[in-house]
N, C-alpha and C positions, 0 to 999 in steps of 0.2 A: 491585426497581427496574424490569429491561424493559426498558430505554433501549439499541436496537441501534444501530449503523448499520452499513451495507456500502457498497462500493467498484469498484467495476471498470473496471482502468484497462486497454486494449489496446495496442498500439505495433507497427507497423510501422516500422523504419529503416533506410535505407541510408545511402552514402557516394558523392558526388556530389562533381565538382572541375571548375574553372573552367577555362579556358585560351584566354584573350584573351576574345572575347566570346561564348564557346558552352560549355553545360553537357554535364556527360560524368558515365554514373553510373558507379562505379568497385567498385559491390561489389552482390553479390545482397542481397534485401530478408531483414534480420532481425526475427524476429515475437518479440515477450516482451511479459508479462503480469504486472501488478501485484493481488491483490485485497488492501484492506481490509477487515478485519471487526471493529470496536470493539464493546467492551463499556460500558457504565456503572453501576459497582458502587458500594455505600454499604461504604467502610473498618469503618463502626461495623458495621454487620450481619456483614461478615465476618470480623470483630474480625484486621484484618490493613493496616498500614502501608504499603498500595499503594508509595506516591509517596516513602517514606522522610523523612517532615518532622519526624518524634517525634509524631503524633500518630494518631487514629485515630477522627476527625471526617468526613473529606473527603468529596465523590461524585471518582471520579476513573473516568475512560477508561482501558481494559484490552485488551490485544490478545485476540480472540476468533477466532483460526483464521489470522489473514491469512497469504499465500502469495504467491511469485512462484515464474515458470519463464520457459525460452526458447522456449514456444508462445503460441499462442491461442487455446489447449482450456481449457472450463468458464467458459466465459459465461453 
């Protein structure tokens, strides 16, 4: 099949709080990191029932490595 894809999601966030009409940030900034790494496999080629349907027909999407952590390392 071949059929990749990947992902890379980054995220900075803090906690910020209101108090009357002024903003107040209330926590240092947290850095975490999602990556997606899909696969696209033929069930019949790999004579194996991904998706559990009873059959062994499908193309179905398959995790291929994906990872999170709480950095912003491996971009």
């Amino acid at each position: 099949m071949g059929d990749e894809v990947e992902k890379r999601l980054h995220f900075g966030q803090f906690l910020r709080l209101e108090l009357g009409d002024t903003w107040y940030k209330a926590s240092d900034d947290s850095m975490w990191r999602c990556h997606f790494k899909l696969k696209k496999v033929s069930e019949a080629a790999d004579d194996t029932d991904y998706n559990n349907d009873g059959d062994k027909v499908d193309e179905v999407w398959i995790d291929n490595g994906s990872d999170t952590a709480l950095d912003n390392a491996g971009f």
